[in-house]
C-alpha positions as CSV (number, residue, x, y, z in Angstrom):
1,X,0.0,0.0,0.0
2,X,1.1,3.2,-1.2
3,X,2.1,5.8,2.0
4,X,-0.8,8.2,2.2
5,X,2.4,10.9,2.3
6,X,4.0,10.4,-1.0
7,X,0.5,10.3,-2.8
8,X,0.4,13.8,-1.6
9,X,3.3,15.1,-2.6
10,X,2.7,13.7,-6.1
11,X,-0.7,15.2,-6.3
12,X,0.9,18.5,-4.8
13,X,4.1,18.3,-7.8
14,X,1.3,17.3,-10.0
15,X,-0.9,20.8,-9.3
16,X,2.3,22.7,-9.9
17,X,3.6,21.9,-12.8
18,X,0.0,21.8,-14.4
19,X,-0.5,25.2,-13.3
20,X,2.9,26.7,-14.0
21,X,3.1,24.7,-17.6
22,X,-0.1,26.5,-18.6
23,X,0.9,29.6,-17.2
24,X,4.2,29.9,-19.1
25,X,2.6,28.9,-21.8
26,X,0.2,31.6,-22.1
27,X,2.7,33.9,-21.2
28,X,5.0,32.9,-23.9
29,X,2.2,33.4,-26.4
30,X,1.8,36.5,-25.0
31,X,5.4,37.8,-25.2
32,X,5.4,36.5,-28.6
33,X,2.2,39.2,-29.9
34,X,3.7,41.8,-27.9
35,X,7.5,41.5,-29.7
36,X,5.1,41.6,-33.3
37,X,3.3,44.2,-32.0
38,X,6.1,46.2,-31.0
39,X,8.4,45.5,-34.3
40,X,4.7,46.7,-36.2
41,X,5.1,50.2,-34.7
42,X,8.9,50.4,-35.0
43,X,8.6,49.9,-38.6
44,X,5.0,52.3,-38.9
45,X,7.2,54.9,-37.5
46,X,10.4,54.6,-39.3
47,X,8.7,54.7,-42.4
48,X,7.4,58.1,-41.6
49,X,8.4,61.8,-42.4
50,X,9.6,63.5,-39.8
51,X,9.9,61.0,-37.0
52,X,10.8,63.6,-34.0
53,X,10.7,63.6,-30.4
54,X,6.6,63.4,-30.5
55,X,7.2,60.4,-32.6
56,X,9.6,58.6,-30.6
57,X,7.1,59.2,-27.0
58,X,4.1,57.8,-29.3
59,X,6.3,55.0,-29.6
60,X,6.9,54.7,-26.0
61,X,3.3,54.9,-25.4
62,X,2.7,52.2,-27.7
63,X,4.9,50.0,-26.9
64,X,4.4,50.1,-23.0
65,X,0.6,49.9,-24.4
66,X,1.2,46.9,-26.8
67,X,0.2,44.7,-24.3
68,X,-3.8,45.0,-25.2
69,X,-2.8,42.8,-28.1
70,X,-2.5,40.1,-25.6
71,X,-4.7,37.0,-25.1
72,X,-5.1,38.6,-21.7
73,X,-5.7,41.8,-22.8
74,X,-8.6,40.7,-25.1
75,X,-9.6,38.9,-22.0
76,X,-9.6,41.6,-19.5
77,X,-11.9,43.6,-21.7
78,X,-14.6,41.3,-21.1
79,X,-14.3,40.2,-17.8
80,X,-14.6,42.6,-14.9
81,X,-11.8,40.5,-12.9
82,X,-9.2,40.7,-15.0
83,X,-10.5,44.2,-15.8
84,X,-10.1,45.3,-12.0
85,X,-6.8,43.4,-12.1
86,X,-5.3,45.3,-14.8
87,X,-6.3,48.5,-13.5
88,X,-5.3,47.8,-10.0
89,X,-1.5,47.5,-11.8
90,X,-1.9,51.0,-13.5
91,X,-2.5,52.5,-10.2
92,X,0.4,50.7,-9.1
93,X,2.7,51.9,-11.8
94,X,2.6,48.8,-14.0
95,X,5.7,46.7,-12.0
96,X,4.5,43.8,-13.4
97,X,1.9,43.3,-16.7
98,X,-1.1,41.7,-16.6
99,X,0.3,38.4,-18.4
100,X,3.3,38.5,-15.5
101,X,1.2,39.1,-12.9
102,X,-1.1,36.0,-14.0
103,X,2.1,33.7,-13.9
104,X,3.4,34.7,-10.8
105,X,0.1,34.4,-9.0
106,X,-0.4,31.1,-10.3
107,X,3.2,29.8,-10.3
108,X,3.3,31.0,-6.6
109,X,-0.2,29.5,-6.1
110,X,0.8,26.2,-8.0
111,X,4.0,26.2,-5.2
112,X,2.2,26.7,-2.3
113,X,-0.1,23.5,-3.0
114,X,3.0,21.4,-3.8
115,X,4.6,22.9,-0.5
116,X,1.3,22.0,1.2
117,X,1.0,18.4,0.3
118,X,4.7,17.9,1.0
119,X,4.9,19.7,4.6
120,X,1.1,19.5,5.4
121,X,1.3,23.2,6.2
122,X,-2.2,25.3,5.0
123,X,-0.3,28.6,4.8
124,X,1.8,28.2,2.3
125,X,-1.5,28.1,0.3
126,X,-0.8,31.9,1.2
127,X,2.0,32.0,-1.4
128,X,0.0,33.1,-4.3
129,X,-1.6,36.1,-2.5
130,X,2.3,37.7,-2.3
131,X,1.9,39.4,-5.9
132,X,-1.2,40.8,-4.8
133,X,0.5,42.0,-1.4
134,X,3.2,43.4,-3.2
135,X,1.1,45.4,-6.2
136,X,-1.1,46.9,-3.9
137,X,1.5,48.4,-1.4
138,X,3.0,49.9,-4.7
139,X,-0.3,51.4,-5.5
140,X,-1.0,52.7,-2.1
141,X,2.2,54.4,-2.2
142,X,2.0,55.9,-5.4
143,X,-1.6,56.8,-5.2
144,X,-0.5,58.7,-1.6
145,X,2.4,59.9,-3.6
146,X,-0.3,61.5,-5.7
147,X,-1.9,62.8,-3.3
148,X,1.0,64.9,-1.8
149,X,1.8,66.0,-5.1
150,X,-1.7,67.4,-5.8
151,X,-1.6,70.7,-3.6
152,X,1.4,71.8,-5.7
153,X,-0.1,70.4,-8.9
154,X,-3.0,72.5,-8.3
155,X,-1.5,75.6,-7.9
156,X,0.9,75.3,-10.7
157,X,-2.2,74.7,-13.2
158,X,-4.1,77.4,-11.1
159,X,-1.0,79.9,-12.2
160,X,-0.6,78.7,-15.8
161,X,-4.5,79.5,-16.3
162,X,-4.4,82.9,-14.8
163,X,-1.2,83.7,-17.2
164,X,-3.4,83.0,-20.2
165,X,-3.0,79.5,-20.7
166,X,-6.0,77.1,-22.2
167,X,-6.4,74.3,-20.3
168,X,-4.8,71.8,-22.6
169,X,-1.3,74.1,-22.0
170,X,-2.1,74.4,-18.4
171,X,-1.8,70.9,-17.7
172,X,1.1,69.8,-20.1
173,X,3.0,72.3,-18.0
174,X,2.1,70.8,-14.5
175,X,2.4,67.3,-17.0
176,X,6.1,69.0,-17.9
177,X,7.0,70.3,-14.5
178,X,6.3,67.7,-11.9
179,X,7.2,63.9,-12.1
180,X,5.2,60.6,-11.5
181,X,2.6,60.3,-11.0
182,X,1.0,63.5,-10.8
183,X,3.1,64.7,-13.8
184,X,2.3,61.3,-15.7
185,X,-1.6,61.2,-15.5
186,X,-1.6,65.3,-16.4
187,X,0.4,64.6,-19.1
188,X,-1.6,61.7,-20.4
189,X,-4.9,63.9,-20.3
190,X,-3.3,66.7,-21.9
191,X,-2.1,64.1,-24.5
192,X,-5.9,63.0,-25.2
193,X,-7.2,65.9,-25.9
194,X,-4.5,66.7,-28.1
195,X,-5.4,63.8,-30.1
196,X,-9.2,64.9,-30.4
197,X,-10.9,63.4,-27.3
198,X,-13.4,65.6,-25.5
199,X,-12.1,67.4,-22.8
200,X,-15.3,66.2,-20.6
201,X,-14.1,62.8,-21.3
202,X,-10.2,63.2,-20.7
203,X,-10.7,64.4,-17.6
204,X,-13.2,61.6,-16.7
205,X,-10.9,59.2,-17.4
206,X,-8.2,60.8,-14.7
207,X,-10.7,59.9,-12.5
208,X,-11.2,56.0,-13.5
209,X,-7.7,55.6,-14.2
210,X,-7.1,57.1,-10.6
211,X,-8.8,56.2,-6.6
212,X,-7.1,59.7,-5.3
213,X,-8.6,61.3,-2.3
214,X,-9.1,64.9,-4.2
215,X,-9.4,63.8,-8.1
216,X,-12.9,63.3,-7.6
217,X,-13.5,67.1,-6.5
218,X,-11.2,68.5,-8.9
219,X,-12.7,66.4,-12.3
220,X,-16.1,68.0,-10.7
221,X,-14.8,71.4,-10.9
222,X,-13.6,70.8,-14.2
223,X,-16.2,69.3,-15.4
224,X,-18.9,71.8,-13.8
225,X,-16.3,74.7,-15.4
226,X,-16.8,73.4,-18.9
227,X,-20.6,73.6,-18.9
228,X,-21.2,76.5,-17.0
229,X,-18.5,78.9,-17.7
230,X,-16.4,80.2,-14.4
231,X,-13.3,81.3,-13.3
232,X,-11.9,78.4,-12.8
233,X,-8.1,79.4,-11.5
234,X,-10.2,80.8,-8.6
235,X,-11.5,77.3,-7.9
236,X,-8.5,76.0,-8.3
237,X,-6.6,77.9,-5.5
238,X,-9.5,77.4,-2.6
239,X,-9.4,73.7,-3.4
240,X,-5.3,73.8,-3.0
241,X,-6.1,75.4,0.1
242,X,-8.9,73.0,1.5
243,X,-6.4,70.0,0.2
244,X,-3.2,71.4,2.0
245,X,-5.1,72.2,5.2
246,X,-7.1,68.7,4.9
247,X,-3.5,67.0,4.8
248,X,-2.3,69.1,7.6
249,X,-5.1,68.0,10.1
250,X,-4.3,64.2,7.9
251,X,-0.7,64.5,9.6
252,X,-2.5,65.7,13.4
253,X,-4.6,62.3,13.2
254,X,-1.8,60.2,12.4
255,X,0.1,61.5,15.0
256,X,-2.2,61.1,17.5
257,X,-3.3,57.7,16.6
258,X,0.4,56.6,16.0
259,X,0.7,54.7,20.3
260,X,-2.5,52.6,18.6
261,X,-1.2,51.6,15.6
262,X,2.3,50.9,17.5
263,X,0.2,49.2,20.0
264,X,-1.0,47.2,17.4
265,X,2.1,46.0,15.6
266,X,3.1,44.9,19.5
267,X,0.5,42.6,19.8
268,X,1.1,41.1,16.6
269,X,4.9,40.6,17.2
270,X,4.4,39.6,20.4
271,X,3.5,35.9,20.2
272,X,6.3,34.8,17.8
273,X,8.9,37.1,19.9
274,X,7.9,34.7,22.7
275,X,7.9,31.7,20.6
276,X,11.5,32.2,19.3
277,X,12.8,33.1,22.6
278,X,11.1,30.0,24.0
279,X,12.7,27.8,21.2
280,X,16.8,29.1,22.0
281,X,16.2,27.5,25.5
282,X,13.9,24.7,25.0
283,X,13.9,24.0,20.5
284,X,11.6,20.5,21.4
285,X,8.9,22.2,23.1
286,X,7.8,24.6,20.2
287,X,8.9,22.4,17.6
288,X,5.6,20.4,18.3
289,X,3.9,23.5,16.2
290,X,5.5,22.5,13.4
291,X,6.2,19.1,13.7
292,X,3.2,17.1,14.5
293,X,0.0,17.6,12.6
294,X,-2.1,19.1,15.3
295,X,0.9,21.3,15.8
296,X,0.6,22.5,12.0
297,X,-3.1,22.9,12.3
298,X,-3.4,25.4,15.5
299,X,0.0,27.4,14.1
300,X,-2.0,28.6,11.1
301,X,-5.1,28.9,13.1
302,X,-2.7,31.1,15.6
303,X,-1.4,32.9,12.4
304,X,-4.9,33.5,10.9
305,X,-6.2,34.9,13.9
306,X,-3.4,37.2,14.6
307,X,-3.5,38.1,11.3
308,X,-7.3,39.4,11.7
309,X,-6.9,40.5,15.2
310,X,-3.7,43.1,13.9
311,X,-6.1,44.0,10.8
312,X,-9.1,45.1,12.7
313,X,-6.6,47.2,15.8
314,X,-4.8,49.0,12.3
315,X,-7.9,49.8,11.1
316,X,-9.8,50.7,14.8
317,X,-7.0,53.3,14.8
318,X,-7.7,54.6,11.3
319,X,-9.1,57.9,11.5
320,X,-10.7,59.5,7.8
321,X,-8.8,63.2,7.5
């Protein structure tokens, strides 16, 4: 009779190189549309008159856009997962593509099951989630990068309007003078309506592309300014001034919440603190937790409820500026 043990672990190896076969697969499909799709534009371009500066940043654009050729692509514009997947990696600053991100997740996924059946440890399940972990702490800190930017941003468009710019000009100079991501996405809109989409709908679009605190009140502004006529530099400055002083009582909360959030990251360390201190001077009494089977079972019962426990004390001390 076979050991119950080494079925597992076959089953487990099995999973994983299914998954991570079909994964690479796809993704080497993939690669393979994007290089032709790339190469098509090279060629489109160098065969044109005139290929300047303007030419060689459409061919930037293109080619970091080339990836919509994609089987995933085509996917992700049907389906509202891969959809919110693809724009959760804009926001974060596209680290990884949407084909890359797919074969990590499952290659990581595909892992964690082999791991699984092999050490009988459930939270190495958990390996697959780590792309997600690691895009969306990119996006938070570029989307809170944006919204430090924004004051300045706001005042530099407010001054190119009241010089006589248009609004196109206004924001390819904030686009021009400040850099990711505030510069990027003001660039980008300017860069729409240069290319003959309604303004209406550029500026809509910085706020679907976009989950910033402000954006929403400033594309309002905008938006209201365009249909009704206004002085919109006026606008413009009171909003700077309701952001700035919004962040400064931001900072006031955070500072006064900081002993729970400390207090929280405390209890959360706390337990394994003990545990490793308790393994230097006695390594067979804690080894149990990872040893034996029940062991393995209340460790990632411990680790789940910690993990809970730390995520509802974080966001207890979470106050909305």
């Amino acid at each position: 009779m076979r050991d119950p043990a080494v079925l597992s672990n076959l089953i487990g190896l099995t999973v994983f190189l299914l998954v991570a076969g079909v994964a690479l697969a796809v993704h080497g499909r993939e690669e393979q549309r994007r290089q032709r799709a790339v190469e098509r534009v090279r060629r489109a371009l160098r065969e044109q008159e005139g290929s300047g500066p303007d030419a060689l940043v459409d061919a930037g654009l293109l080619e970091t856009q080339s990836d919509l050729s994609s089987v995933l692509s085509e996917a992700a514009q049907r389906l509202q997962v891969l959809r919110s997947i693809d724009l959760l990696l804009y926001r974060a600053g596209r680290p990884l593509t949407l084909s890359s991100f797919v074969v990590a997740s499952a290659g990581l996924l595909g892992l964690g099951l082999f791991l699984t059946a092999a050490t009988g440890v459930p939270l190495l399940i958990g390996l697959g989630a780590l792309p997600w972990l690691v895009v969306w702490q990119k996006k938070t800190k570029r989307m809170r990068a944006f919204d430090d930017q924004f004051p300045q941003a706001l005042a530099l468009f407010s001054r190119a309007l009241r010089a006589g710019h248009g609004l196109t000009s206004g924001l390819q100079m904030v686009g021009e003078s400040l850099g990711d991501p505030v510069g990027t996405e003001f660039a980008l809109v300017a860069k729409e309506i240069s290319m003959g989409l309604e303004t209406g709908t550029a500026i809509a679009n910085l706020q679907d592309r976009l989950d910033a605190t402000d954006l929403a009140v400033f594309t309002t502004a905008v938006l209201v300014q365009l249909e009704t006529g206004g002085n919109l530099a006026e606008i413009l400055d009171n909003m700077g001034d309701v952001v700035r002083e919004r962040m400064l009582f931001g900072g006031k909360v955070r500072a006064l919440t900081s002993q729970s959030r400390m207090s929280a990251n405390i209890l959360a360390g706390l337990p394994f603190a003990i545990a490793g201190m308790i393994y230097l001077f006695d390594p067979g009494y804690v080894s149990l937790l990872w040893e034996d089977a029940g062991g393995r079972l209340l460790s990632s019962a411990l680790v789940i409820s910690i993990s809970i426990g730390f995520i509802l004390c974080r966001r207890l001390a979470r106050v909305e500026a």
